[in-house]
Structures are given as structure tokens and as C-alpha cells.
C-alpha positions as CSV (number, residue, x, y, z in Angstrom):
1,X,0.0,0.0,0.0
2,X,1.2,3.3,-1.3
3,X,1.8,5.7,2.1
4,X,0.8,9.8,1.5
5,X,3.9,12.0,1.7
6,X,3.5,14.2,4.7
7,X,3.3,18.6,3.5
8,X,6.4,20.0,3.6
9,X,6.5,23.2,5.9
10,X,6.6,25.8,2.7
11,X,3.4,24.3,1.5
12,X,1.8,25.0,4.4
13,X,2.5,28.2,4.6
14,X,2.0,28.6,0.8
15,X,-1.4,27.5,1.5
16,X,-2.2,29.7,4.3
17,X,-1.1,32.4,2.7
18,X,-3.7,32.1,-0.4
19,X,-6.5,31.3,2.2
20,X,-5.6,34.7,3.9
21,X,-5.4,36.5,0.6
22,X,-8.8,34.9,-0.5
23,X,-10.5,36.3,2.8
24,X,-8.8,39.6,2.3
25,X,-10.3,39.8,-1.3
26,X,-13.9,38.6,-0.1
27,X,-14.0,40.9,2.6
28,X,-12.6,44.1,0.1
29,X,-15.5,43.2,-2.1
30,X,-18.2,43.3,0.3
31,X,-17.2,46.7,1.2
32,X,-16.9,48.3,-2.5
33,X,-20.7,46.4,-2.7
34,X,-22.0,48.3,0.4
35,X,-20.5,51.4,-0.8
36,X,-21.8,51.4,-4.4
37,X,-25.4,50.3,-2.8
38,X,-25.0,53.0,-0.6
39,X,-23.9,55.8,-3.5
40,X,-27.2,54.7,-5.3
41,X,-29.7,54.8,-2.7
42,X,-28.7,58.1,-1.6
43,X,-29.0,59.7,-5.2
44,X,-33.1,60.3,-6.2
45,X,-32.7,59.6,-9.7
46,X,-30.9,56.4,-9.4
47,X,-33.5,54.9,-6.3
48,X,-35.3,52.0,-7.8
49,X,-39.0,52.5,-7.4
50,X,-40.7,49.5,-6.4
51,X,-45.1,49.6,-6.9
52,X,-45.8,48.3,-3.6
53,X,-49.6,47.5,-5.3
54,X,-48.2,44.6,-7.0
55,X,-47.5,43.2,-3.4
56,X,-51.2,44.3,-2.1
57,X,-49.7,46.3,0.2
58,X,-52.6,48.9,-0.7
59,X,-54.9,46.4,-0.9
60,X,-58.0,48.2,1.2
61,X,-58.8,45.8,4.5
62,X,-62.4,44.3,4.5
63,X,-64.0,46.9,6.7
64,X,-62.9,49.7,4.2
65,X,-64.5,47.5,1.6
66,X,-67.9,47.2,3.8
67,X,-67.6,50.9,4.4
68,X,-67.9,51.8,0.8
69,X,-70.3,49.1,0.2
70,X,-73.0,51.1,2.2
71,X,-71.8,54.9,0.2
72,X,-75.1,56.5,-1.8
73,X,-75.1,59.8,-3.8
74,X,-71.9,61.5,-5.0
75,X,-68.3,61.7,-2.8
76,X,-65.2,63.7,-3.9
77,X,-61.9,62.5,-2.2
78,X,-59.4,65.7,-3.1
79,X,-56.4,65.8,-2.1
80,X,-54.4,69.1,-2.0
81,X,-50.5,69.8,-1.8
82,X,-48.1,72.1,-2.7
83,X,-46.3,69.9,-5.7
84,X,-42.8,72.1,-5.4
85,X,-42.4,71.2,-1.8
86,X,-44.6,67.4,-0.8
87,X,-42.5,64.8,-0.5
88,X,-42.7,62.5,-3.8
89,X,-42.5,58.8,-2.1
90,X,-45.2,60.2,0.4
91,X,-47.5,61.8,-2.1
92,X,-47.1,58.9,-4.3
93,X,-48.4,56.2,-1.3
94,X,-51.4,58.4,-0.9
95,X,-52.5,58.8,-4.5
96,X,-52.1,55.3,-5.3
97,X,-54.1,54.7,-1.5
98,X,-57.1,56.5,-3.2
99,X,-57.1,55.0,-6.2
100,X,-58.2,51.9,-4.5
101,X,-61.1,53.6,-3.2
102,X,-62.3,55.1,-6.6
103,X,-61.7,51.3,-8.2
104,X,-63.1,50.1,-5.1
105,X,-66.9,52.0,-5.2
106,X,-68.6,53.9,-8.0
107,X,-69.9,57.2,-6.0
108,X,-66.7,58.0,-5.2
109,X,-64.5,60.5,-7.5
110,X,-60.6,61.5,-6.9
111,X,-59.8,64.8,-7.7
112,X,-55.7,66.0,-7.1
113,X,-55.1,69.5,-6.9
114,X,-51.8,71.3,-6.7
115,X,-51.8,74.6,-5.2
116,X,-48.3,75.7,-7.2
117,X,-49.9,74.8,-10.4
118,X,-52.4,76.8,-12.1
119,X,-54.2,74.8,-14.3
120,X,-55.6,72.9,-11.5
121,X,-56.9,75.7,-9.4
122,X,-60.1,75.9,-11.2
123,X,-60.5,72.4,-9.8
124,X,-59.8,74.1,-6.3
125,X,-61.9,77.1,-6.9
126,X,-65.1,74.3,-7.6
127,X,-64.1,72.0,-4.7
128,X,-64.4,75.3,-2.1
129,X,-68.1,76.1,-3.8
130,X,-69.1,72.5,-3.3
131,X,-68.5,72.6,0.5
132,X,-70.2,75.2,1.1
133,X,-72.8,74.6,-0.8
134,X,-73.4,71.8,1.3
135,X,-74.0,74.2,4.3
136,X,-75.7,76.6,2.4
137,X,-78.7,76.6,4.6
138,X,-75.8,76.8,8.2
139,X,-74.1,80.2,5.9
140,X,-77.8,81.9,5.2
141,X,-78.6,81.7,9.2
142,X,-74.5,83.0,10.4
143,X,-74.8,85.3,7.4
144,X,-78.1,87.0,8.6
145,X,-77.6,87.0,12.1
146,X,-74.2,88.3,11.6
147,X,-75.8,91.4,9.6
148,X,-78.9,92.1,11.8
149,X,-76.5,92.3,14.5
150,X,-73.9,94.4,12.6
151,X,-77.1,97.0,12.0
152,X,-78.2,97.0,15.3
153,X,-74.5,97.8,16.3
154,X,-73.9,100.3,13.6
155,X,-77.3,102.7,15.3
156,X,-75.5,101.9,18.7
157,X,-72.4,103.6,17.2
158,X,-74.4,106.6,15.9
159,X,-76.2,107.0,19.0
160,X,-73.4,106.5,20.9
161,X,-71.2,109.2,19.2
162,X,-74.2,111.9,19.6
163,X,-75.3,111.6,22.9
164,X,-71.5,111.4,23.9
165,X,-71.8,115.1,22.3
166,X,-74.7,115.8,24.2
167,X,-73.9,114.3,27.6
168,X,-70.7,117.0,27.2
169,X,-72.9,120.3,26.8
170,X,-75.0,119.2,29.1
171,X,-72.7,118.9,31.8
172,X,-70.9,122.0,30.8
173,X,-74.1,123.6,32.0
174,X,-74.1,121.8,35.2
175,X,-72.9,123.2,38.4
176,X,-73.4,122.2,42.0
177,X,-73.3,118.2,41.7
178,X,-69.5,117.7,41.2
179,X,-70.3,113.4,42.1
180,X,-73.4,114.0,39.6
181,X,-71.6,115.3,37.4
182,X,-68.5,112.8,37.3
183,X,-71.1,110.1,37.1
184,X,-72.5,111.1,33.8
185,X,-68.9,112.1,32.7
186,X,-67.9,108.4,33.1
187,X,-70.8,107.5,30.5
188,X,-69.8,109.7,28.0
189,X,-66.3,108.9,28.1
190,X,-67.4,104.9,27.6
191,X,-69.7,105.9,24.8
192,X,-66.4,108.3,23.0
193,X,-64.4,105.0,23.4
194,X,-66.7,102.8,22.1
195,X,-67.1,104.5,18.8
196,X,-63.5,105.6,19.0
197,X,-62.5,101.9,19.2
198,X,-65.1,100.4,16.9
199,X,-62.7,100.1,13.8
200,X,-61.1,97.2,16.5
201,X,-64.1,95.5,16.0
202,X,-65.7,95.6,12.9
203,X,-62.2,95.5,11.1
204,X,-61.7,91.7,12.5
205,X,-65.5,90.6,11.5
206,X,-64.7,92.3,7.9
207,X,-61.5,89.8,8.0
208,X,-63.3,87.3,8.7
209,X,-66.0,87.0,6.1
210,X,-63.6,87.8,3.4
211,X,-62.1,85.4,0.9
212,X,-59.0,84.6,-0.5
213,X,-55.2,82.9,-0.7
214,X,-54.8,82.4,2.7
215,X,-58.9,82.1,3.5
216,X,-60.6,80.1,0.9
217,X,-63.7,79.9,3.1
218,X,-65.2,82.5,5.0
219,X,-64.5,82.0,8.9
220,X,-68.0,82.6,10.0
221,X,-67.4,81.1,13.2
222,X,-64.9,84.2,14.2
223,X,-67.7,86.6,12.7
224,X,-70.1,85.5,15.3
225,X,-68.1,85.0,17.9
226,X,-66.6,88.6,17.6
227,X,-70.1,90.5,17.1
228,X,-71.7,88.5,19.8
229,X,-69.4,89.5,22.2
230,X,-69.2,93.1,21.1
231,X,-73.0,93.5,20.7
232,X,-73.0,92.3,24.8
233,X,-70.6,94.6,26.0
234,X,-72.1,97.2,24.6
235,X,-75.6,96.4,25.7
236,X,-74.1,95.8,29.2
237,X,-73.0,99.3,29.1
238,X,-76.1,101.4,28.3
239,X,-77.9,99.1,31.0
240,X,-74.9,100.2,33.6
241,X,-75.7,103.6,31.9
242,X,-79.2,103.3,32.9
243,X,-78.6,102.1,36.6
244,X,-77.1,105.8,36.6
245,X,-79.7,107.5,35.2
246,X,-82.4,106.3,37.5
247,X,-80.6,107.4,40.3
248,X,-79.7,110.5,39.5
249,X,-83.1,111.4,37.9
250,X,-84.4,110.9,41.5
251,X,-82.0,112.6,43.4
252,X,-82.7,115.8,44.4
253,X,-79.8,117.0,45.5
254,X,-78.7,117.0,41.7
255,X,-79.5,120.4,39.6
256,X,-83.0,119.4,37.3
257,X,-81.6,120.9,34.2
258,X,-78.9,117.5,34.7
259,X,-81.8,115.2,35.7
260,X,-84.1,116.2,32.9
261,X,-81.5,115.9,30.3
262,X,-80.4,112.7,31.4
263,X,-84.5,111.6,31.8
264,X,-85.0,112.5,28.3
265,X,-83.0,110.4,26.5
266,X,-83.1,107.2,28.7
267,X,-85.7,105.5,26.4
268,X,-83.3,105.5,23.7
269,X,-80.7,103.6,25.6
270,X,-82.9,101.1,26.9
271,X,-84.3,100.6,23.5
272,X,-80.9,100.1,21.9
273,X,-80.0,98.0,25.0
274,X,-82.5,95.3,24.4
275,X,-81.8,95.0,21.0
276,X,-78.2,94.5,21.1
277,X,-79.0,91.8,23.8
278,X,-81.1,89.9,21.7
279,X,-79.0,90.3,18.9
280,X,-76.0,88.7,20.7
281,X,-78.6,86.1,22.4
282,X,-79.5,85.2,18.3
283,X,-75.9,85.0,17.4
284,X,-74.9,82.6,20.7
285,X,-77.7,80.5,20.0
286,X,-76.3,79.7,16.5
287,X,-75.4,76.0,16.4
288,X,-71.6,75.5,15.7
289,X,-71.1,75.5,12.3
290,X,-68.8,72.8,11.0
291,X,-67.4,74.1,8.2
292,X,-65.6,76.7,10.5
293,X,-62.8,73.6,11.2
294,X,-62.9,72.8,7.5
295,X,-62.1,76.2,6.4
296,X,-59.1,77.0,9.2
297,X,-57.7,73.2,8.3
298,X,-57.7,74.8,4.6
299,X,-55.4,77.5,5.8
300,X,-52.6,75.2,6.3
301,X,-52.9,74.4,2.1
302,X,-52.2,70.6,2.1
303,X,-55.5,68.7,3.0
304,X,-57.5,65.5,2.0
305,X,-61.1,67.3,1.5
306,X,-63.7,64.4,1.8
307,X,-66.8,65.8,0.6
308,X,-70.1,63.4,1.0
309,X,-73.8,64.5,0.0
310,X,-74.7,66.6,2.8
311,X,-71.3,67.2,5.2
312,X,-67.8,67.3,4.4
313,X,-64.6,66.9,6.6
314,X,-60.6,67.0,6.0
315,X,-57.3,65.4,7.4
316,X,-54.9,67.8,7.8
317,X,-51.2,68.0,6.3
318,X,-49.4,66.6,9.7
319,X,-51.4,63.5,9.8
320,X,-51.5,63.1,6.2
321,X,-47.9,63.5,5.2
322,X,-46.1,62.2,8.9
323,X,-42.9,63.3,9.4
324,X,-40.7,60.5,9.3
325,X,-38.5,61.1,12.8
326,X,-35.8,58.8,14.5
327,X,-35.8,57.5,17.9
328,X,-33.0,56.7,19.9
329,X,-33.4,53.4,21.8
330,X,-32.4,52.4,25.4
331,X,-29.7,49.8,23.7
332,X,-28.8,52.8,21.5
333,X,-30.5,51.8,18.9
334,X,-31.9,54.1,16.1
335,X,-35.4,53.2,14.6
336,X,-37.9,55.0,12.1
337,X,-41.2,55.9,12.4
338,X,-42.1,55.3,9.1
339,X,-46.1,54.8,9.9
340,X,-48.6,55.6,7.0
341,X,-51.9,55.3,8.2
342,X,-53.8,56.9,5.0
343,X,-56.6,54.0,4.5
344,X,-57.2,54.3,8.3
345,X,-57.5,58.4,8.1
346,X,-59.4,58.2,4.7
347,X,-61.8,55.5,6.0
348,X,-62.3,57.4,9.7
349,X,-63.2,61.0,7.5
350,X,-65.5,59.0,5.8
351,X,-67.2,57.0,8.5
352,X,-67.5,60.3,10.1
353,X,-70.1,61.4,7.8
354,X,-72.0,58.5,7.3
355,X,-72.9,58.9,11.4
356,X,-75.9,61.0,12.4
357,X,-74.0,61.9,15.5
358,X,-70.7,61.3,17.0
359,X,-70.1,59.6,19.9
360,X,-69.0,61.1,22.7
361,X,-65.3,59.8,23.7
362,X,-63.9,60.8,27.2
363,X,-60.0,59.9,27.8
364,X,-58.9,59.8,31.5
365,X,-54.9,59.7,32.2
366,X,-52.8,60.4,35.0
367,X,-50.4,62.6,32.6
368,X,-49.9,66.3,33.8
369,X,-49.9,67.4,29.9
370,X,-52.7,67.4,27.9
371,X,-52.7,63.9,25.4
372,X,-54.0,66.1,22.8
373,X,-50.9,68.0,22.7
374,X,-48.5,67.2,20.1
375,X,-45.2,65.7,21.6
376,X,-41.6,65.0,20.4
377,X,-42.0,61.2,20.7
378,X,-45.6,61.2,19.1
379,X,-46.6,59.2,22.1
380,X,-50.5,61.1,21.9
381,X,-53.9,61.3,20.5
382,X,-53.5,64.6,18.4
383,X,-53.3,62.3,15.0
């Protein structure tokens, strides 16, 4: 039997160094791989784009499918963004998101504005008049409140700068009640400043119902807040007025030429009084108009509008588009919130309108912040 020839020592070592210079080469390649993969994915033209459809990741769950099973009439599902600026990969996820609902029902249409480009604004321009028009009845009963009120105000304002002229001659020709007399000063000076300060007042409810860039839809929540409260604190001061009046009027100690001329006029401040009370009472008693949120979320520019057949709502840009942050784990590692919850958002908007009335949801914690407060962490309920 033939014995094997034992390795020389230079062959081992011959061999040990290929195996060495082998390992050397596998591990050079791996990093010129992981360098050229990184090159790539960090340049935006050269990312591959993957459609994560083909992989049903958009696929909408069941209960979106039973949702839109039970849809009647006509429903508009826009979605506005500012092209220059939204984040493609984002914007992408969502359109292809709604596309699964317009495949998914008939009454729903899909309708992408953006805001940057002009051809679309017409689209934009129509999508404001439909909202509204679905509260047309809500606008006609803020509208004409708002301007009965503002009438009312505006012969407040008239009498109140007259009689302010009035109250001063006839106190010039009063002498002998100095605390008389200081009294009724202190009326006309809050009559002078309430017409001196009115431009305060009806400037912001002139803002308010106006339209434009930055206010697509009128904010006629602000209107009637602003002209309820002014129409009551005016009111409350002729009544505080009148207090005044009748006791002077029955004092005797106070000159009659200065009781008569207060006397004669304290009809007309009573009369104005109760009908700036009930003007403010008529504008309080207003139900809350929902269109008020829709048309502040607007301001912010990118929105999801979902408009249904009677109501309308929208999910604003920072639950919409989520910021992708990083947290920094207790082992010190770094994850990515990388949550996209648009079917959830879209599907909760829409299940919103289909309900007669809201429930009413009550959150008890032990946390001295608010959970409706946004935090760092996004560990709250303000999505």
C-alpha cells in the first residue's frame, strides 16, 4: 500500500497564505458592494422604485370594503398639496391609496389639486363652492344674524357718538353736583371710546367674512363670535348707563336741568339696549357651524377634502404627510417611524359622515400634559 507523503512546511505556509489573501479579497468586495449600494440609494434619480400595489400592500382591509359598500349619492376625495415642496415617495403612497377607493366604489370621485400649479386651481376654486354649498342653509342663518346684529351695532355707534356730544354740553351747564356730574362724565367717556374703538371691532369681523389665498372659506365662526361679544358689551353698558340714570333722575340734591336731560333720553338707551341683547342672544344660540374647522384646516394648504352629499370633513397635512423622525433606543439603537396610516385616516373621514352623531369619547390619564398636545415622541392622540 502506497503511504501519502506528509506537506512540507513551505506548502503549508504557501497555503495559508492564499487562504488569507482569499478572505482579504472577499471581505474588500463586500465593502466596495455596500459602498456602491450606498452611492445609489442616496442619489433620487438612481433609487429603484418598487409599486408596492403589485404586493397588495394597498390592498384596502375588508371593513374599508364594507364601508364603501354602504356609500349613496356623489363623494369627492381631493387631495391638495403644494407639488414644489410634498415629498414624492409620500404623495405617491397616498394617490395610489385613493385610487383603491375610486376602483373600489362607484360614488366616489378622486380629484388632485396642486396649489403651485395653475391649471388645476379651477379644480380648487369648484371643490371650495361645493362645501359650502353643502352648508348653504348653516351660511344663510350666520350670514343674517351676523348682519342684523352688525345694524343693530352700527345705530349703537351713531347713537353713541351723539349723545357722547350731548352728555358733554350738558354737563358743561351743570354746576353744583360735582359726584353727579363725574357720574355722567364716566358714561360719556365709555360711549367716546366705544365708537372711537369700533374700527377694533368691525375691522376683524370684515376679515373674517372675506375670501382669499390664505382664506378660501369665509370663517364665519370668528364673525359671530366677535359680534356677539361686542353686541353684549355694549348692551351691558347702556344698562350700567341706565342704573345711573335712574338714580340721579331721583336725586334731588342734583341740579333738574342735569336730571331732565339725562331723563330724556333714557328711552333710547334702553331701547338700543335690548336689541343688542337679543341680537347677541340670536348669534350665541347659533349651532356650531362645521365648516368653521374645515375652512381653518384649509389655511394650512395641504388637505384631503372628503366631501359626501350633505357634510364634508378634512385630514390635515401633519397627519397626512407624517414626518418620518428617528428614535434613539435604550440599547442605543436608532429606529424609524415610518407609519402611514392613509386607508385608516381616509376610512375614519368617511365614517365620520355617514354617522348621524358622533359619539362622545372621554380619555382619562394620570399625565400632567394634555394627550392632545402634540409631543416630540408622538406618544398622543393629536393624529
Amino acid at each position: 500500500m502506497a503511504m501519502s507523503q506528509p506537506q512540507k512546511p513551505h506548502d503549508r505556509s504557501r497555503m495559508m497564505a492564499v487562504n488569507w489573501l482569499q478572505l482579504c479579497i472577499f471581505f474588500a468586495a463586500l465593502l466596495v458592494i455596500a459602498i456602491v449600494v450606498n452611492i445609489f440609494t442616496t442619489q433620487d434619480m438612481l433609487r429603484l422604485r418598487v409599486d408596492a400595489t403589485k404586493t397588495r400592500a394597498y390592498s384596502l382591509s375588508p371593513r374599508t370594503a364594507l364601508l364603501l359598500d354602504q356609500l349613496e349619492g356623489e363623494w369627492t376625495v381631493a387631495l391638495a398639496t403644494l407639488g414644489a415642496t410634498a415629498d414624492p415617495a409620500m404623495q405617491r403612497q397616498i394617490t395610489e391609496v385613493l385610487q383603491r377607493y375610486e376602483e373600489a366604489s362607484d360614488h366616489i370621485k378622486i380629484v388632485n389639486v396642486d396649489l403651485t400649479d395653475p391649471r388645476t386651481l379651477p379644480q380648487y376654486d369648484l371643490l371650495m363652492l361645493e362645501i359650502q354649498r353643502r352648508y348653504q342653509a348653516d351660511i344663510d342663518a350666520y350670514n343674517s344674524a351676523i348682519a342684523d346684529a352688525f345694524r343693530v351695532y352700527e345705530t349703537f355707534l351713531s347713537f353713541a357718538e351723539s349723545e357722547s356730544l350731548r352728555l358733554t354740553s350738558l354737563l358743561g351747564n351743570a354746576t353744583g353736583s360735582p359726584a353727579a356730574v363725574a357720574r355722567v362724565d364716566e358714561i360719556r367717556r365709555n360711549l367716546a371710546l366705544l365708537v372711537e374703538k369700533s374700527s377694533e371691532i368691525l375691522s376683524p369681523i370684515a376679515d373674517a367674512q372675506s375670501t382669499g389665498v390664505d382664506q378660501p372659506i369665509p370663517d364665519y365662526e370668528m364673525a359671530r363670535s366677535i359680534m356677539a361679544a361686542a353686541a353684549q358689551d355694549a348692551a351691558l353698558k347702556l344698562f350700567a348707563a341706565i342704573r345711573v340714570i335712574d338714580e340721579l333722575v331721583v336725586d334731588a340734591q342734583v341740579v333738574q336741568s342735569l336730571r331732565s336731560g339725562l331723563l330724556s333720553e333714557r328711552g333710547r338707551f334702553e331701547r338700543l339696549g335690548d336689541e343688542l341683547t337679543a341680537a347677541s342672544d340670536r348669534l350665541r344660540r347659533l349651532p356650531y357651524l362645521d365648516l368653521t374647522e374645515i375652512g381653518r384646516a384649509l389655511k394650512t394648504s395641504e388637505v384631503a377634502v372628503i366631501v359626501g352629499p350633505d357634510r364634508a370633513t378634512v385630514i390635515p397635512a401633519d397627519q397626512l404627510f407624517p414626518a418620518v423622525g428617528s428614535r434613539l433606543s435604550e440599547g442605543g439603537e436608532i429606529s424609524f417611524d415610518m407609519r402611514f396610516r392613509g386607508e385608516q385616516l381616509v376610512s375614519a373621514a368617511i365614517g365620520s359622515l355617514l354617522e348621524e352623531k358622533m359619539p362622545l369619547v372621554v380619555f382619562v390619564h394620570g399625565m400632567q400634559e394634555s394627550v392632545w398636545e402634540r409631543t416630540v415622541d408622538g406618544l398622543d392622540l393629536a393624529g
